[in-house]
C-alpha positions as CSV (number, residue, x, y, z in Angstrom):
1,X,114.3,101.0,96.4
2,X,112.6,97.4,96.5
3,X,113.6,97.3,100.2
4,X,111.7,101.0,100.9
5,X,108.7,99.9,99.3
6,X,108.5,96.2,101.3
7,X,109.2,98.1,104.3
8,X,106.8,101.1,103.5
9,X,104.0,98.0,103.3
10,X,105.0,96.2,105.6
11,X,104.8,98.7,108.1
12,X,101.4,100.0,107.3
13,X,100.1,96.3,107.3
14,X,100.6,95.8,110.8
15,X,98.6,99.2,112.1
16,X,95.5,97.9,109.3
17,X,95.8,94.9,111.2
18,X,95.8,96.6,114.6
19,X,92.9,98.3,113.1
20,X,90.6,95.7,111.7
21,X,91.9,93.6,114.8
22,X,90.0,95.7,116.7
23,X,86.6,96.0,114.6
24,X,87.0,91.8,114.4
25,X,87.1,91.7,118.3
26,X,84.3,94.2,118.4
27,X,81.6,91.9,116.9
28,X,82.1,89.4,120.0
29,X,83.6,91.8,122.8
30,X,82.7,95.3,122.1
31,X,84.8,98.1,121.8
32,X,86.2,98.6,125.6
33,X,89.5,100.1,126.6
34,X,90.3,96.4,127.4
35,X,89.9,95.5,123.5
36,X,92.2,97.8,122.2
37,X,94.9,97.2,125.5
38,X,94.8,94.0,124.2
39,X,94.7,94.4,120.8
40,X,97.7,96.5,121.2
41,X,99.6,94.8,123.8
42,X,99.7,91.8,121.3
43,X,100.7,93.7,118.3
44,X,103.7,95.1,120.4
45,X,104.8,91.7,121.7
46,X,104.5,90.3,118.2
47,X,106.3,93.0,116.8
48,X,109.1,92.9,119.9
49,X,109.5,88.7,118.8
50,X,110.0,89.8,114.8
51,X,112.3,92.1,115.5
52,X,114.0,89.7,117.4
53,X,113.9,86.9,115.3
54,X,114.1,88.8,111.8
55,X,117.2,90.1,113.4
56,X,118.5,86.2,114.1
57,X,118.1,84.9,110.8
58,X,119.3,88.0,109.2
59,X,122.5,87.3,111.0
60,X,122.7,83.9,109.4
61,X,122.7,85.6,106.3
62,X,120.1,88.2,104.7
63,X,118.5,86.9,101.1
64,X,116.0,88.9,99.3
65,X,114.3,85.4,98.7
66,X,114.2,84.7,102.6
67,X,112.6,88.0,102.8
68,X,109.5,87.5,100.4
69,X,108.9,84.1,102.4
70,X,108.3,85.9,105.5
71,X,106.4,88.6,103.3
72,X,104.3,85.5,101.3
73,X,104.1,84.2,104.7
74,X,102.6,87.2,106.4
75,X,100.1,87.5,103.3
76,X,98.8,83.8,104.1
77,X,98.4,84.4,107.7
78,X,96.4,87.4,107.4
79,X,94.0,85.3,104.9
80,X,93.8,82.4,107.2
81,X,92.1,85.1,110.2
82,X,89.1,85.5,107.7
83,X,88.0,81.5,108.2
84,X,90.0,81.1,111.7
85,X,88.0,84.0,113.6
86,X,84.4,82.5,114.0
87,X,86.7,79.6,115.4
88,X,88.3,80.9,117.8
89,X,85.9,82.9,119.1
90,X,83.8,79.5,119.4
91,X,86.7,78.1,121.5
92,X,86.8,81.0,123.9
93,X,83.4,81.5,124.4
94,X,83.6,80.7,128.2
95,X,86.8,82.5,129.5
96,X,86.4,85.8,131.6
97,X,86.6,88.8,129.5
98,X,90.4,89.6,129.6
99,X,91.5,86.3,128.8
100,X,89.0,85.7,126.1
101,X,90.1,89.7,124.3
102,X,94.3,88.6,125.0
103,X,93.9,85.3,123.6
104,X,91.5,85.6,120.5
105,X,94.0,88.7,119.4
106,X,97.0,86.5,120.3
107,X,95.4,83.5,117.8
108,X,94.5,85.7,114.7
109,X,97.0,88.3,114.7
110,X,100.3,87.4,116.2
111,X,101.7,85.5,113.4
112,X,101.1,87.6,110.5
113,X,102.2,90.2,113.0
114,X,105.7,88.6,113.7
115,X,106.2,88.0,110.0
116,X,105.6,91.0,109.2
117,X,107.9,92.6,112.0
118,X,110.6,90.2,111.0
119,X,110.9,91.8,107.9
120,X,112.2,95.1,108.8
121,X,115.4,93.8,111.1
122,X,115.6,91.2,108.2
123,X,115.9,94.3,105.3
124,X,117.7,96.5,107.5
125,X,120.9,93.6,108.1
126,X,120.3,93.0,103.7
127,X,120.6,96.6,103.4
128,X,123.7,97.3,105.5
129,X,126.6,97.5,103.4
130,X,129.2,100.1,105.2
131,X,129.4,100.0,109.3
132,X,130.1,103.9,109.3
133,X,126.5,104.2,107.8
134,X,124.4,101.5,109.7
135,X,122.9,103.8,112.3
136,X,121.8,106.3,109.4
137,X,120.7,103.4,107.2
138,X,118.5,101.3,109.5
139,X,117.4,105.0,110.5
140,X,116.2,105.7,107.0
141,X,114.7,102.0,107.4
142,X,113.0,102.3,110.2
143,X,111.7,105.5,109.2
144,X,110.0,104.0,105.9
145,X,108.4,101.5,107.7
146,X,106.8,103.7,110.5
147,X,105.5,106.2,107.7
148,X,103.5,103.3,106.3
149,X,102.1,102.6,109.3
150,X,101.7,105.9,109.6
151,X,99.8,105.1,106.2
152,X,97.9,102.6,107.0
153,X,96.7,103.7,110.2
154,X,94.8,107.0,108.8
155,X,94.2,105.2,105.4
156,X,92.2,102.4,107.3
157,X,90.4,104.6,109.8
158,X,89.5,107.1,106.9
159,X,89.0,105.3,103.9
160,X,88.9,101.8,104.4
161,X,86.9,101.0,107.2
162,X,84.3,103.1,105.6
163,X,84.1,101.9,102.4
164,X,84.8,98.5,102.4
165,X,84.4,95.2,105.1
166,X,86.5,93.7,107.2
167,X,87.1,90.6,104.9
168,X,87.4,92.8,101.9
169,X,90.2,95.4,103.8
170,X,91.9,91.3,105.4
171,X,92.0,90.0,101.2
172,X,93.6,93.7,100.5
173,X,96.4,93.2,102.2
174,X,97.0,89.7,102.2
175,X,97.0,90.1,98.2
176,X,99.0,93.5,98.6
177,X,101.5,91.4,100.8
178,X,101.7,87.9,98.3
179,X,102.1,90.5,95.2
180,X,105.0,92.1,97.1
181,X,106.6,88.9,98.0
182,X,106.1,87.2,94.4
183,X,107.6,90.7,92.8
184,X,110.5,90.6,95.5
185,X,111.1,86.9,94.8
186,X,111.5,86.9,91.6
187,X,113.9,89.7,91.3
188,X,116.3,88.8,93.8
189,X,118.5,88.0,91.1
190,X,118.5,91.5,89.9
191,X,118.2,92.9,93.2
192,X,119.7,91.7,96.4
């Protein structure tokens, strides 16, 4: 169950990231098809790198504790784009549009983004415990983690975004993400 529930928040993390990604960009670059093509290009190729690289480490041998650092880690990267943003956008001031939209969401949000993504190969290798069941397992994985995106995508476009700011909705979920990771930590003795 502790697995579901990281996976469940995980996933809708990284579409209220996607989300307040987008209203962050807005403030400098407007809301263009080019924002969000960017904003969502970046979010796939983080998520295409976690997958990959949860997947690696996971083969060197899946820990609940290794999981709640990449969950911790994820929480601290998504705090660090509240102070990082007016930064970058300083430092990219002069590029042509494109460029400036790719690389300011590459800076903020591909990190947290990979974490986060790293997480759901990572759980799915923890939680395989009979071969016979690994495609209906990482199924029922998969699964949870696309409902809470799911989740978080309508949850941020309908509730969120309108009643709370940006840095509020960013200190959300990079407490709701350290809280997970503490909780999962310091069970893993109980739980694998």
């Amino acid at each position: 169950m502790k697995s579901k529930i990281t996976l469940f928040i995980t996933g809708a993390s990284v579409m209220i990231l996607q989300i307040i990604g987008v209203r962050i960009l807005a403030t400098q670059l407007g809301t263009t098809v080019a924002v969000w093509s960017c904003m969502i290009a970046v979010t796939i190729t983080a998520l295409a790198v976690g997958y990959y690289l949860g997947g690696f480490y996971a083969d060197k041998g899946a820990h609940q504790k290794t999981r709640a650092l990449f969950v911790a880690g994820a929480g601290i990267a998504v705090l660090l784009i509240i102070p990082l943003k007016e930064v970058v956008f300083m430092i990219g001031s002069s590029w042509p549009y494109g460029v400036r939209a790719t690389i300011v969401s590459f800076l903020l949000f591909v990190v947290p983004t990979v974490l986060l993504a790293m997480t759901t190969t990572y759980t799915t290798r923890m939680e395989l415990d009979v071969v016979s069941k690994a495609g209906s397992n990482s199924g029922t994985l998969y699964a949870i983690s696309t409902l809470g995106s799911i989740v978080g995508v309508f949850g941020t476009s309908f509730l969120l975004i309108p009643s709370f700011g940006v840095v509020s909705i960013l200190c959300a979920v990079a407490g709701t993400l350290i809280v997970t990771a503490v909780a999962g930590y310091l069970t893993s003795s109980v739980y694998r």
